[in-house]
N, C-alpha and C positions, 0 to 999 in steps of 0.2 A: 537517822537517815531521812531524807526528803521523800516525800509521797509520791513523788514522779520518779520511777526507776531509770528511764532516757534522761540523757541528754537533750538538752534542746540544740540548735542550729550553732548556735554561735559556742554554745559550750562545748559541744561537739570538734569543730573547729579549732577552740582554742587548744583541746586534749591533743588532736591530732596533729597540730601544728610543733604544741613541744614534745610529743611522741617522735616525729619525723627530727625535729633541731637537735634531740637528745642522742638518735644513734647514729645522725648525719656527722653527729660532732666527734662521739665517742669511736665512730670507722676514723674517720680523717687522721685523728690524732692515733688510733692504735696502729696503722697502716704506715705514719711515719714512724713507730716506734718499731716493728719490726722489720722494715724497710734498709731505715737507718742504722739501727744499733742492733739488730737481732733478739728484741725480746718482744714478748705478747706484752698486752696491757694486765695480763693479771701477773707476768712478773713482775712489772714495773711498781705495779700496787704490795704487793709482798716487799719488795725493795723498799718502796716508801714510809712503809709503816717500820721496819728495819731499820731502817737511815735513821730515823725522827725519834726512834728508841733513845734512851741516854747511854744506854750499853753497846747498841746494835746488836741487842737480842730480842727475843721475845718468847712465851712459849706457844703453842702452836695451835692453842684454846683464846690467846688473848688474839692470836692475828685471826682468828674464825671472828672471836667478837668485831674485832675493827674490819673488816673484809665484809662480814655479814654471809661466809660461805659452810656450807653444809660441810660436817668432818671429812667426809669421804672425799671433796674435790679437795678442801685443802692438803690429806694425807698425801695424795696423789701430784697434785703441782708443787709440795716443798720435796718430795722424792724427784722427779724429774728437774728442778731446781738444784738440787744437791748433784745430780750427775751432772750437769753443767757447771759446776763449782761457783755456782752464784752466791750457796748457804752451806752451811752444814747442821748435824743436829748434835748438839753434846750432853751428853749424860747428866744430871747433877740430881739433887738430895730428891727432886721433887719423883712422881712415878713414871713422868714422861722429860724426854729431852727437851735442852733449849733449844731455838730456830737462833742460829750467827749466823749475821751477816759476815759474810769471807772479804777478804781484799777485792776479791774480781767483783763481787756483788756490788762492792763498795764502789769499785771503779766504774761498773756500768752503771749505777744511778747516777754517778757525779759526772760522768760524758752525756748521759742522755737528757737529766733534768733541768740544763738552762735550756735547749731547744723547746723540751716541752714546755715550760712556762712560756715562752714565746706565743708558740703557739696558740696556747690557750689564752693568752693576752691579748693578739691579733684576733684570735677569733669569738673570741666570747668578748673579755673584759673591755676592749674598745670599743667593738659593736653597741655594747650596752649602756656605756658610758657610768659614770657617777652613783650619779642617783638613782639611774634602772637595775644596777647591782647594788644597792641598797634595800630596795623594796624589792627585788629578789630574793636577798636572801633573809630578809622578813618573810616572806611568802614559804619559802624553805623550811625556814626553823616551824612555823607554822603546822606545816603538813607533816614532818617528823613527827611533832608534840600529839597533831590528831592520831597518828598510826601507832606511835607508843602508849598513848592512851586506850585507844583499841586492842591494843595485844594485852594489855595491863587490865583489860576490863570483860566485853562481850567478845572477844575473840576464839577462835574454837581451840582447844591446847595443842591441835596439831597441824596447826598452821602458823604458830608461834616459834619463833625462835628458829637459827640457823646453826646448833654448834649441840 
């Protein structure tokens, strides 16, 4: 860690500026998504990791990992998911159920996901052009690798890990 615990002026700035662009983006885009098709952003994310499956399964410990959510919210949103027939859970060899994706689930990613790419095209990827999403997402994998490294090294055991 740096000797200076603040921020200085500009660092400052630059934190709060992709503070504000991150949840300005992430309402915009969640607000068309339950607007338009009736789903929250953390269905649409449980759908996506679903869809992207080779099966359109998953078990409900791998979508914590890819989600990065605490057991308890996930237990909770694939229940209220399943009464909405978006998934189901089916039993097999393992101790807990798989997460399938159902037809409707299936139907509502593939109505809702060209809109949202759009979006996110329109409002990120064009904005940014090129090369600014380049070294973006250098900058990305960057700040990942320090926090994985951190969790993996000086980080305290119970502030580690989501699942």
């Amino acid at each position: 860690m740096a000797n200076e615990p603040w921020l200085d002026d500009d660092e400052q700035k630059a934190w709060r500026s992709y503070l504000l662009m991150r949840k300005t983006l992430e309402t915009h885009l969640s607000r068309h998504l339950q607007r338009e098709f009736g789903l929250s952003e953390s269905d649409f994310e449980i759908l996506v990791n679903l869809s992207e499956s080779e099966t359109g399964r998953m078990r409900a410990f791998e979508l914590g990992e890819a989600t990065q959510w605490e057991k308890s919210r996930m237990s909770h949103h694939l229940s209220r998911m399943e009464k909405r027939g978006l998934i189901r859970k089916e039993a097999c060899d393992a101790r807990y159920p798989e997460i399938v994706l159902t037809d409707e689930g299936r139907a509502a990613i593939e109505a809702c996901a060209p809109a949202h790419a759009g979006r996110v095209r329109e409002f990120f990827v064009d904005v940014l052009g090129k090369d600014r999403m380049s070294e973006l997402g250098k900058a990305a994998d960057d700040v990942i690798a320090a926090v994985e490294e951190h969790e993996q090294t000086t980080c305290p055991p119970d502030v580690r890990g989501f699942c």
